[in-house]
C-alpha positions as CSV (number, residue, x, y, z in Angstrom):
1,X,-217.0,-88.2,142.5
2,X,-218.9,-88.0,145.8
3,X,-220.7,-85.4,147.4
4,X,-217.9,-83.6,149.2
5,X,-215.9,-83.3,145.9
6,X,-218.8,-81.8,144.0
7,X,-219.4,-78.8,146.2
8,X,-215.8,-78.8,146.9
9,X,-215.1,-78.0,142.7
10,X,-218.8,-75.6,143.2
11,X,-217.3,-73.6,145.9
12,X,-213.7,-72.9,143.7
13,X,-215.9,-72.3,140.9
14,X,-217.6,-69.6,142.7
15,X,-214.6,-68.2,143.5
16,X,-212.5,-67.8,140.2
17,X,-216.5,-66.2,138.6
18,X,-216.1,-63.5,141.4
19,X,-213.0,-62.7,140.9
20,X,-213.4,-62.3,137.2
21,X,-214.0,-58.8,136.9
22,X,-216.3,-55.9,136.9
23,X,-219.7,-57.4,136.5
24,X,-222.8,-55.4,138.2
25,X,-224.9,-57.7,140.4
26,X,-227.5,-58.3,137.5
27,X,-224.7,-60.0,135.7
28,X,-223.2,-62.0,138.6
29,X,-226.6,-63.0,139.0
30,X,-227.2,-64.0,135.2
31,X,-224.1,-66.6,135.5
32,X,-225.4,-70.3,137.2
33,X,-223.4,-73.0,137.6
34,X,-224.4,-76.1,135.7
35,X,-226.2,-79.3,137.4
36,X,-223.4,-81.7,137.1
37,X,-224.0,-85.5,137.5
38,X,-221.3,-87.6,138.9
39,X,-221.7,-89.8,135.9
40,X,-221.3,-86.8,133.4
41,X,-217.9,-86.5,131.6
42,X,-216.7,-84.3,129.4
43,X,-214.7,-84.9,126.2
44,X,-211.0,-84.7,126.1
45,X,-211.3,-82.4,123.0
46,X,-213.6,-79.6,124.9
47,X,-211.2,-80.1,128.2
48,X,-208.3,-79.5,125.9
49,X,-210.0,-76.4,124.4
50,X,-210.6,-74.9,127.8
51,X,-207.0,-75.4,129.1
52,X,-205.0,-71.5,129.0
53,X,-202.1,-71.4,127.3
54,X,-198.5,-70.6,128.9
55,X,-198.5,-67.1,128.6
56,X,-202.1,-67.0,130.0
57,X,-201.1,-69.8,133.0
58,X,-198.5,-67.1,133.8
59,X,-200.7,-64.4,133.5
60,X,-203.3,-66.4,135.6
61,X,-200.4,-66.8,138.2
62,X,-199.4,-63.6,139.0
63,X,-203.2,-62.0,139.2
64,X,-204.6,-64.5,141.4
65,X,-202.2,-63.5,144.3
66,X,-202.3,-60.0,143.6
67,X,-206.0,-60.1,143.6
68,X,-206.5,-62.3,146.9
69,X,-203.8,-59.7,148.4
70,X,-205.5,-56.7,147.6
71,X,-209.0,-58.3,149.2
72,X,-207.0,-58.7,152.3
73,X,-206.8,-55.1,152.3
74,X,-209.3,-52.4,154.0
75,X,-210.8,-50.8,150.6
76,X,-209.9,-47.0,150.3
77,X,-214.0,-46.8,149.8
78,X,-214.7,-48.5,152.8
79,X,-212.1,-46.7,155.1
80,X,-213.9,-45.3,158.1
81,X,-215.7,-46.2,160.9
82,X,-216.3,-49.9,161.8
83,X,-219.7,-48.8,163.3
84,X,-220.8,-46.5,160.6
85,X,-222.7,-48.5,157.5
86,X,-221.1,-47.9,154.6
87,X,-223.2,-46.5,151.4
88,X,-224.6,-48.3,149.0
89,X,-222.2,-47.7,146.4
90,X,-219.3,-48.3,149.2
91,X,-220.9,-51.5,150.3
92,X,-221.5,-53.2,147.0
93,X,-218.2,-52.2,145.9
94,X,-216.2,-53.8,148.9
95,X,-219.2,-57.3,148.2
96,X,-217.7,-57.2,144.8
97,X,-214.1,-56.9,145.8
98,X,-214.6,-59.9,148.2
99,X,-216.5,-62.2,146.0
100,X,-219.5,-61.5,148.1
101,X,-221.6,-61.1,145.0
102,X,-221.1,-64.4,143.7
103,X,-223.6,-65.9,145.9
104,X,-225.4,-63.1,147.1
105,X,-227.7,-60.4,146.5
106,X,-229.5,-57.3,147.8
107,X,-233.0,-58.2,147.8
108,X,-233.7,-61.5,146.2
109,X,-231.9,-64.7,146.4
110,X,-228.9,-66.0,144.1
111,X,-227.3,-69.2,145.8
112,X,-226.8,-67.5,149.7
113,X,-229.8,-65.6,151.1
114,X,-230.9,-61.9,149.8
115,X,-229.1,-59.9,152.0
116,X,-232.2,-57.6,152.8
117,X,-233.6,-60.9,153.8
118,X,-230.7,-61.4,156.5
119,X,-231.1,-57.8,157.3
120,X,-234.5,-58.3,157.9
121,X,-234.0,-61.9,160.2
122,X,-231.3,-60.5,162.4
123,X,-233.1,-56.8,163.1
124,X,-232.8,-56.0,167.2
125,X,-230.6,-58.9,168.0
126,X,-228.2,-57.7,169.9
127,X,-225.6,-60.5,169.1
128,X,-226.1,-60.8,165.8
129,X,-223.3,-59.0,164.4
130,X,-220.9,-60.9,166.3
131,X,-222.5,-64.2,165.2
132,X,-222.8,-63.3,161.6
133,X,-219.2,-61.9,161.8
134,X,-217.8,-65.1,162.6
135,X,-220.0,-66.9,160.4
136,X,-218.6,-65.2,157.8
137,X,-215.1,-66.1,158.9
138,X,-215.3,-69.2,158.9
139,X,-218.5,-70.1,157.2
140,X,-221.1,-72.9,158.1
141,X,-224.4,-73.9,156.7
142,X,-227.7,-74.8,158.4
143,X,-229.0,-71.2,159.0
144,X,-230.7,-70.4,156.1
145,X,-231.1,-74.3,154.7
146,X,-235.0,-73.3,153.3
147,X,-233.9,-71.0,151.2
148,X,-230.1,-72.6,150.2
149,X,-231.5,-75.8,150.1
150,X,-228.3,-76.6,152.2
151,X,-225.8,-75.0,150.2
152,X,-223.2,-74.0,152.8
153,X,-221.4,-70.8,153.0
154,X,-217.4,-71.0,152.5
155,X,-215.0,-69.6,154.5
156,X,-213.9,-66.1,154.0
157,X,-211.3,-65.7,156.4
158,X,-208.1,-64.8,155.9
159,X,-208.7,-64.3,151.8
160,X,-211.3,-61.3,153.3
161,X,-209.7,-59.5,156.2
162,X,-211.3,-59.3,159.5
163,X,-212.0,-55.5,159.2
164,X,-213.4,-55.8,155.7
165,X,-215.8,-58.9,157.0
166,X,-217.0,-56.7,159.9
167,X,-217.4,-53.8,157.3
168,X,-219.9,-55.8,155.0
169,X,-221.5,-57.0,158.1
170,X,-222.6,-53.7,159.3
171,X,-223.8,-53.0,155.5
172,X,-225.7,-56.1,155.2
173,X,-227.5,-56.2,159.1
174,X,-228.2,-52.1,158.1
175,X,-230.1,-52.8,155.1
């Protein structure tokens, strides 16, 4: 398995955890992915343990569109002015929604930057939302390689729509 592979199965791993359900950011914090080797296997009885079952596979198929659907979606909490921050409350609950907090956190770092520390990096730059804004989009790596030790940041665009991306923008740079 090579390099690309491994963050490739890291980065859909993070994905499926945040979309898992209502965990507070303490908890999405509390879960780290393991340190795999290439050379690691595992056995074929624990692989067949972890496979679902039919009725969950179908269950599994019909929430994992609904829920990349809804996340497409503006958020009822977040409606409102593009401008405006949104609360605290608002703006954790659209980071969940997105799978935001499956990398990130307010004010210390998970696997992405604290957010307070992007805040914080980015204060009176006049061009910053814009940059971060697209960033998120379409994500990258290199900006904050001393602190993710190179981890890049996925794309979030189209799974997150545009308006959403520019909502949790404006949260994060207001913090």
């Amino acid at each position: 398995m090579n390099m690309n592979q491994s963050w490739l199965i890291i980065a859909v791993a993070v994905l499926i955890l945040s979309a898992c359900g209502n965990k507070s950011e303490e908890e999405a914090s509390a879960v780290k992915a393991p340190a795999l080797a290439a050379e690691q296997k595992t056995p074929a009885i624990a692989v067949q343990a972890m496979q679902p079952s039919a009725p969950e596979k179908t269950a599994q198929a019909v929430a994992l569109p609904a829920a990349a659907e809804a996340m497409k979606k503006p958020s009822k909490a977040s409606a409102g002015l593009k401008d405006k921050p949104l609360s605290r409350e608002e703006g954790m609950n659209l980071a969940k929604q997105s799978g935001c907090l499956a990398c990130h956190k307010i004010e210390t770092k998970l696997v992405g930057p604290a957010w307070s520390d992007v805040s914080k990096r980015y204060k009176g730059d006049a061009g910053a939302r814009a940059r971060l804004v697209e960033k998120v989009k379409k994500g990258g790596k290199g900006n904050w390689a001393e602190v993710t030790g190179g981890v890049p940041m996925p794309p979030n665009s189209p799974r997150v729509s545009d308006e959403n991306i520019e909502k949790l923008v404006v949260f994060v740079l207001s913090l």
